[in-house]
C-alpha positions as a printed NumPy array, in Angstrom:
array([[  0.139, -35.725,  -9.19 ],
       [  3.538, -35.018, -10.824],
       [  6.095, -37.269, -11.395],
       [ 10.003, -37.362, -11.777],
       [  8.892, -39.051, -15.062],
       [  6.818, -36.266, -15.593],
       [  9.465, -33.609, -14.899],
       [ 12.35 , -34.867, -17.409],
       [  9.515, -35.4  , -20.327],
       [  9.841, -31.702, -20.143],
       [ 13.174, -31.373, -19.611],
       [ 14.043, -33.59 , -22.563],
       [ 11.434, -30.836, -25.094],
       [ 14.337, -28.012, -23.852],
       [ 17.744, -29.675, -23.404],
       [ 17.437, -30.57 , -19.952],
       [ 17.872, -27.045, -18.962],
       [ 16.492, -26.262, -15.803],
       [ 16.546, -23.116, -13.242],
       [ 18.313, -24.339,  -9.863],
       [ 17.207, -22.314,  -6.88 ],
       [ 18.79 , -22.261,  -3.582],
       [ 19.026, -20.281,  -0.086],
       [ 21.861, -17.77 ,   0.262],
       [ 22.903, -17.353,   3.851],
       [ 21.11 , -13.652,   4.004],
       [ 17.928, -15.496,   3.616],
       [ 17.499, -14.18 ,  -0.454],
       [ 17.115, -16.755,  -2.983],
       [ 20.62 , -17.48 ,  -5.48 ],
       [ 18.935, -18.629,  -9.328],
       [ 21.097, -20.494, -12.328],
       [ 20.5  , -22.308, -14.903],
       [ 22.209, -25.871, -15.553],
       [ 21.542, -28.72 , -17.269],
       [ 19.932, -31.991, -15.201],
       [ 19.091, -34.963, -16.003],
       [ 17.602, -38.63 , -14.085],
       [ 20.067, -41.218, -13.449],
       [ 20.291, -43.75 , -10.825],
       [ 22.104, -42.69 ,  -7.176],
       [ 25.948, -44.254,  -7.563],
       [ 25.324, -45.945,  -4.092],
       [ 21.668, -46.739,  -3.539],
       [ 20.252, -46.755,  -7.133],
       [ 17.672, -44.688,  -6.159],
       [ 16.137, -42.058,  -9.081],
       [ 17.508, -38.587,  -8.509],
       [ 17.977, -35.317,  -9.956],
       [ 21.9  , -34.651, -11.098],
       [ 23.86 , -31.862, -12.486],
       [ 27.463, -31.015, -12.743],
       [ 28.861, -27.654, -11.249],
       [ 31.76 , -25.738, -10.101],
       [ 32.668, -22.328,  -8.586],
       [ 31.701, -21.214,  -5.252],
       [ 28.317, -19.115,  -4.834],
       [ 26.192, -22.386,  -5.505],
       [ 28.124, -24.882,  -3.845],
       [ 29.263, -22.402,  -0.567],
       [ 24.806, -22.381,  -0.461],
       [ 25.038, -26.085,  -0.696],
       [ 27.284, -27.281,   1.483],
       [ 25.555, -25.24 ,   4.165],
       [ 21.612, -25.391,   3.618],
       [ 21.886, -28.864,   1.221],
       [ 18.565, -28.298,  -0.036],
       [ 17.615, -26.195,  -3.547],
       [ 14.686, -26.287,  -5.931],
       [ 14.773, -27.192,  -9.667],
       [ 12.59 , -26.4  , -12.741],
       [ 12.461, -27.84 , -16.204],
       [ 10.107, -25.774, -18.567],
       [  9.313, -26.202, -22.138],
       [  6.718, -23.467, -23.594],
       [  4.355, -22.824, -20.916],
       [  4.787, -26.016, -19.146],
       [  6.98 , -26.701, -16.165],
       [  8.076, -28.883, -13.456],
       [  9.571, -28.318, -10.066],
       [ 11.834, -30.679,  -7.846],
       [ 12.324, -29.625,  -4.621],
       [ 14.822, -32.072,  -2.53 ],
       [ 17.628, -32.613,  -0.032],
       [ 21.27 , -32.262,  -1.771],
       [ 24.143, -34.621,  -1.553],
       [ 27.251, -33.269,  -3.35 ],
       [ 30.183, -35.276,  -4.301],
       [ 33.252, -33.89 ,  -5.365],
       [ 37.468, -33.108,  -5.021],
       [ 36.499, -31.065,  -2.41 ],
       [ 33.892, -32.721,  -1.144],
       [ 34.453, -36.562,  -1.036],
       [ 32.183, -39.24 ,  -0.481],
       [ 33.467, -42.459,   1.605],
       [ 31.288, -44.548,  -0.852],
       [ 33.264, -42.845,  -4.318],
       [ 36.512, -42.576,  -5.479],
       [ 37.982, -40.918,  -7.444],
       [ 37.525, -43.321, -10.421],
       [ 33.751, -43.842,  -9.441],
       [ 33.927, -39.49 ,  -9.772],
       [ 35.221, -39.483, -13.169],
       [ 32.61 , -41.805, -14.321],
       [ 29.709, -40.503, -12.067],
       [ 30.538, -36.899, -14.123],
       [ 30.061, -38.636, -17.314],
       [ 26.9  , -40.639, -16.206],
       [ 25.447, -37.544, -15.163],
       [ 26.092, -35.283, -18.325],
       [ 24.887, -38.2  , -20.794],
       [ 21.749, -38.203, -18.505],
       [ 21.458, -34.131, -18.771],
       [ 21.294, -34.657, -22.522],
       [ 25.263, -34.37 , -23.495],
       [ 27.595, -36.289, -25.765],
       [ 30.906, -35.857, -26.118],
       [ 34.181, -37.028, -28.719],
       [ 36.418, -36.524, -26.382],
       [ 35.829, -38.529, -22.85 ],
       [ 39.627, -38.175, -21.997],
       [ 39.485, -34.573, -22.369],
       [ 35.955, -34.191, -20.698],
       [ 37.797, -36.008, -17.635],
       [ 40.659, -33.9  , -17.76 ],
       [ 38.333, -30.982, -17.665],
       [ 36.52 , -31.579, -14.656],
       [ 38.815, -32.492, -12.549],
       [ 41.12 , -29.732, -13.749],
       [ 37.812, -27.171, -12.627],
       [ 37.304, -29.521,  -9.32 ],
       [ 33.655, -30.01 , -10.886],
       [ 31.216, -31.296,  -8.238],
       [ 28.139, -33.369,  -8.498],
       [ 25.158, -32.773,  -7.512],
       [ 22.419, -35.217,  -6.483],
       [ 18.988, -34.406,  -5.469],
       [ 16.892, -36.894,  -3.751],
       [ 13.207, -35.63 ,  -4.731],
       [ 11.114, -34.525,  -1.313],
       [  8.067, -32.852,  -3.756],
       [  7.463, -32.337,  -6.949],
       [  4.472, -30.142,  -8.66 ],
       [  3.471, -28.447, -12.193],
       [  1.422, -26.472, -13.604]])
């Protein structure tokens, strides 16, 4: 049985890249690749999947089928999350996060994908500047080869 523990041991061998899958509303399948990482949910603490986007393809899938799959690989091996999405964002606020809890949520989640930055005022200024959205998946399966 795979693991979430499993999954970002081989997302840590490749820079937390992953391939994020999810349902366009014609039924065919949208593919990017971001950069995810584990961290605990802001409200419940619970272990999910998070990465940072923007733009509107992705999140217009989102916001109306909130489920998507995600693989890390490294080499040959790989590891897929598949789970229900919650997004939280300018433009799509949570009643549990402000816009302070945002700022630092972003952060949180890019130090978890991996990232480091110099600059934390300017990272901030950034995404809010590019309305940068959340993403947190709540794992419903995971497999590997």
């Amino acid at each position: 049985m795979t693991t979430l523990q499993d999954a970002i041991d081989i997302a840590r061998r490749d820079k937390y890249l992953a391939v994020v899958s999810t349902l366009r509303s014609d039924g065919t399948i949208q593919s990017t690749v971001v950069n995810a990482g584990v961290l605990p949910h802001p409200v419940n603490g619970a272990d999910v999947i998070g990465f940072v986007t923007y733009g509107a393809t992705k999140l217009a899938n989102l916001r109306k089928r909130p489920q998507l799959s995600l693989t890390f690989r490294s080499g040959w091996e790989w590891a897929t999350v598949e789970g229900h999405v919650e997004l939280i964002g300018p433009d799509d606020p949570s009643p549990s996060i402000g816009a302070d809890r945002l700022r630092l949520l972003l952060r949180e989640i890019f130090r978890a994908a991996g990232g480091s930055h110099d600059d934390w005022d300017g990272y901030d200024r950034t995404m809010a500047e590019q309305r940068r959205t959340a993403v947190l998946i709540s794992p419903t399966r995971i497999y590997s080869n």
